[in-house]
Residue frames as qw, qx, qy, qz and C-alpha x, y, z in Angstrom:
[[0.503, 0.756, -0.377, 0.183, 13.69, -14.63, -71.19],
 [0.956, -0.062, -0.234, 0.167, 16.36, -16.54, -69.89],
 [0.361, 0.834, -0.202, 0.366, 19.47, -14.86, -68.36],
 [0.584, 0.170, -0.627, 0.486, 22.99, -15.55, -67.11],
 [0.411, -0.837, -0.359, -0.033, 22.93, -14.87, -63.60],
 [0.544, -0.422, -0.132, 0.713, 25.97, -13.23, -63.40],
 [0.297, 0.456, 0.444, 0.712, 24.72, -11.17, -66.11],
 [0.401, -0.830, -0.387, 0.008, 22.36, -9.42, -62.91],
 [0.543, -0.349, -0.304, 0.700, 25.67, -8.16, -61.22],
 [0.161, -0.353, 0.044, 0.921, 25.04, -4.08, -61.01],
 [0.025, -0.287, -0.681, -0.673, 22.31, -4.05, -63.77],
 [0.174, 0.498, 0.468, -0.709, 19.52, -1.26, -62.97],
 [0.202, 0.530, 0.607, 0.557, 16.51, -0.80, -66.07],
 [0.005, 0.006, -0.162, 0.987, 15.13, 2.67, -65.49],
 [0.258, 0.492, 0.803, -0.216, 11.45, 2.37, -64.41],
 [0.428, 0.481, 0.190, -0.741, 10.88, 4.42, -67.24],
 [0.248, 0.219, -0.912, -0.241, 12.23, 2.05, -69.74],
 [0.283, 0.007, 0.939, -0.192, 9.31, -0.14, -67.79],
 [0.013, -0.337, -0.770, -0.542, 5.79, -1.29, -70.00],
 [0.332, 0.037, 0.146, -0.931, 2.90, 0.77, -70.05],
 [0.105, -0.392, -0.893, -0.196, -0.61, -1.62, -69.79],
 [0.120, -0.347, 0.054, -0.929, -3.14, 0.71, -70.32],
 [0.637, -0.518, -0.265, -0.505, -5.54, 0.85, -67.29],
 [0.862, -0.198, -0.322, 0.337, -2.98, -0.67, -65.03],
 [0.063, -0.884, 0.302, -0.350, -1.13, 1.83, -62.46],
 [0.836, -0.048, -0.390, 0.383, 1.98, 0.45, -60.20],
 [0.215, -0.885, 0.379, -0.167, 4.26, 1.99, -57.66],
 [0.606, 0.352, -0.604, 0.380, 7.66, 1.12, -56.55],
 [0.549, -0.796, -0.064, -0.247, 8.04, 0.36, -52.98],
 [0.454, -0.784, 0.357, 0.228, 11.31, -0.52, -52.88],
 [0.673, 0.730, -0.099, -0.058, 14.02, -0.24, -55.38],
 [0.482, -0.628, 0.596, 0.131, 16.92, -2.21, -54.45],
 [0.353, 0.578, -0.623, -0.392, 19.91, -3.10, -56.56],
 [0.985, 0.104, -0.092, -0.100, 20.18, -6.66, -58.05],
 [0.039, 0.745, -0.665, -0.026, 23.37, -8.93, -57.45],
 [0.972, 0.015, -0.177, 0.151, 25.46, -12.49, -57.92],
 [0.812, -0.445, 0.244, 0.289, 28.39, -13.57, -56.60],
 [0.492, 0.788, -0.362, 0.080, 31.35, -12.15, -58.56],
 [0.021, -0.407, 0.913, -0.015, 33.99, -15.18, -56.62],
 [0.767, 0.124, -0.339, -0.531, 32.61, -18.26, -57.88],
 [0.462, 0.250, -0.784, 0.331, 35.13, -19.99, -55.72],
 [0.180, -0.084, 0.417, -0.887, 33.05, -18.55, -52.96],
 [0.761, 0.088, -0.141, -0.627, 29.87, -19.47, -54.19],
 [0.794, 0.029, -0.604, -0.060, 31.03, -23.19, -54.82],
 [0.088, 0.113, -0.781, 0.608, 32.78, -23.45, -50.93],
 [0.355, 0.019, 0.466, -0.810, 29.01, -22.46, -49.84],
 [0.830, 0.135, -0.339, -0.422, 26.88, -25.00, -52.59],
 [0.538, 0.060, -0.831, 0.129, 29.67, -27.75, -50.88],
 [0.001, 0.002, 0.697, -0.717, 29.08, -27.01, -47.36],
 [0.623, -0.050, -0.050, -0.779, 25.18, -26.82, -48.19],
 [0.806, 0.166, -0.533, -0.195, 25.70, -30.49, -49.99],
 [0.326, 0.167, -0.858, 0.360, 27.35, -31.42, -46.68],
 [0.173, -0.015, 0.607, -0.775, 25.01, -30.29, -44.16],
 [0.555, 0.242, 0.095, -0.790, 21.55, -31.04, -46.02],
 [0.500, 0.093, 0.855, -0.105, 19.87, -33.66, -47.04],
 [0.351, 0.871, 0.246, -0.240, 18.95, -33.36, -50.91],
 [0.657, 0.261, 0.176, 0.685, 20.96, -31.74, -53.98],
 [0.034, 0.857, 0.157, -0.490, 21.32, -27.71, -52.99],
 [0.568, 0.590, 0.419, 0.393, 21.69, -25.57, -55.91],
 [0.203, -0.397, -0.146, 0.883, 22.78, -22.44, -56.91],
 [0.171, 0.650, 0.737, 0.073, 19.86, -20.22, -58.24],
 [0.044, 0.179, -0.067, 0.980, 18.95, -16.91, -59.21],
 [0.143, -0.503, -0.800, 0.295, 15.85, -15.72, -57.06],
 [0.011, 0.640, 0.313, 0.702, 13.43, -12.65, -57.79],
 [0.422, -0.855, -0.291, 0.078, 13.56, -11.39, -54.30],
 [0.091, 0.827, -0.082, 0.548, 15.40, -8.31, -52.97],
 [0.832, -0.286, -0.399, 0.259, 18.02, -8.17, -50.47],
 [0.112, -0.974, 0.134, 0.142, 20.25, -6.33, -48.75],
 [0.647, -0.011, 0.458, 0.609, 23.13, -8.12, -50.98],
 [0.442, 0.581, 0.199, 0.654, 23.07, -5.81, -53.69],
 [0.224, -0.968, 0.077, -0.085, 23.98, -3.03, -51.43],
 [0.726, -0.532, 0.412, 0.143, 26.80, -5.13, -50.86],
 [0.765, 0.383, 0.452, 0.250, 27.40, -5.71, -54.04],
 [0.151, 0.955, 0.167, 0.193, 27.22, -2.48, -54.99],
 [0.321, -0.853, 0.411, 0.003, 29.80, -1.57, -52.20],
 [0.375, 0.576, -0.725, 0.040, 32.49, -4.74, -53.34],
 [0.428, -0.353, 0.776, -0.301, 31.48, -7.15, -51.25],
 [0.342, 0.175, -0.902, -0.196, 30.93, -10.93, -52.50],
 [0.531, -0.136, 0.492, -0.676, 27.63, -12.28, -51.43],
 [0.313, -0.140, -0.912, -0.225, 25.84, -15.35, -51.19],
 [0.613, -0.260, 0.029, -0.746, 22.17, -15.21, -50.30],
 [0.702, -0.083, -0.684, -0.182, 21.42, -18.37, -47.74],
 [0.249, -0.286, 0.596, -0.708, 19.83, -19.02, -44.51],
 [0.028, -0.146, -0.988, 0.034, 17.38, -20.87, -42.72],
 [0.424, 0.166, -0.113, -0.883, 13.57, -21.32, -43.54],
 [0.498, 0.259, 0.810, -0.171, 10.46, -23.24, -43.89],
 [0.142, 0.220, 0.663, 0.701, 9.20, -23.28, -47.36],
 [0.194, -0.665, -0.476, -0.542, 6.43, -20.51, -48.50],
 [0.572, -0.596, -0.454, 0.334, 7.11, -19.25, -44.95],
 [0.367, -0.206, 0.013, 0.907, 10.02, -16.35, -45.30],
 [0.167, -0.006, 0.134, 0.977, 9.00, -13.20, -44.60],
 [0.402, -0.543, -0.493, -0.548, 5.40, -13.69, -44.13],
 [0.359, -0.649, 0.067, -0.667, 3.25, -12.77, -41.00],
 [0.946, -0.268, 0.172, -0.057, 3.51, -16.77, -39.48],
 [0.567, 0.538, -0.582, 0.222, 7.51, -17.35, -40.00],
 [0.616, -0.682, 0.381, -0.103, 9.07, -19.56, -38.08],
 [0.394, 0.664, -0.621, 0.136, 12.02, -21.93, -38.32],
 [0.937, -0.335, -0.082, 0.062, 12.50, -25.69, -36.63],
 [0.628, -0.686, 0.363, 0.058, 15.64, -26.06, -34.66],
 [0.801, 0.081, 0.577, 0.141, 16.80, -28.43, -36.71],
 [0.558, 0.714, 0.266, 0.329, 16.72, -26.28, -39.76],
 [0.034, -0.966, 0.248, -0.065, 18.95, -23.44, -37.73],
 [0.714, -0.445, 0.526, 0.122, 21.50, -26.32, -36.83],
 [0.686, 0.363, 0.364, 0.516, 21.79, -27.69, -40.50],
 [0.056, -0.981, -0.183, -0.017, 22.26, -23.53, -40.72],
 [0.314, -0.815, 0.463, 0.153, 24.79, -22.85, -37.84],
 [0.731, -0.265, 0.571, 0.264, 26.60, -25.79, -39.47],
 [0.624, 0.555, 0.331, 0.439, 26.90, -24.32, -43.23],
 [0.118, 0.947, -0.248, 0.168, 27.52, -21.42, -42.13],
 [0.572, -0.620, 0.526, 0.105, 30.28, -22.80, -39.81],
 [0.818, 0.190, 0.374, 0.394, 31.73, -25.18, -43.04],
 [0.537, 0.683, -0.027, 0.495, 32.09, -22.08, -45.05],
 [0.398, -0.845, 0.354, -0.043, 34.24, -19.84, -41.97],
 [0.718, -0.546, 0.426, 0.068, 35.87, -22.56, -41.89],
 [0.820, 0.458, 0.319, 0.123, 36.59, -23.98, -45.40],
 [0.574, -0.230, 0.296, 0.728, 40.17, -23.47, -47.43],
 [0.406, 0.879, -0.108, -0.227, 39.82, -20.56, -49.74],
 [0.690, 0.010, 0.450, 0.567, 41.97, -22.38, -52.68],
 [0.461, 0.881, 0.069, 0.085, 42.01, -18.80, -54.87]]
């Protein structure tokens, strides 16, 4: 099923509301809230500064992984999810991160700080 992503912002399904497959048992191990950006102006400052610093077309994207943004979210705070990484790498036991990829980093992060907020 397809869905807006701003449609995520604050949306929680009750894991009992979740499917039953019989013979199949699950746990939750962690149950953290979902979230988008609610200043799209925000969001777009950080997609330009990506499009400056990278090589490539960055996007903006919804992602099935769990952050501590939606705590933020939760609490009023405007988040963009974006950092530096080797592909298929985050969060596993072998992460690591070229130099190079923290520099194209410090330098998006250091466009958006720096970048006019036209709201």
């Amino acid at each position: 099923m397809e869905r807006d992503p701003g449609s995520l912002r604050g949306e929680r399904v009750a894991l009992t509301e979740a499917e039953t497959i019989d013979g199949v048992e699950w746990q939750v191990d962690q149950d953290l809230p979902p979230m988008a950006c609610g200043d799209a102006a925000f969001a777009d400052r950080v997609l330009a500064a990506a499009d400056g610093v990278q090589a490539g077309d960055p996007e903006q994207v919804v992602k099935p992984h769990a952050t501590d943004a939606g705590w933020l979210a939760e609490a009023g705070t405007d988040c963009v999810v974006c950092g530096a990484a080797e592909p298929g790498e985050a969060h596993t036991a072998t992460e690591s991160v070229a130099i190079d990829v923290l520099e194209r980093c410090y330098e998006l992060y250091y466009r958006v700080a720096t970048s006019e907020n036209s709201d």
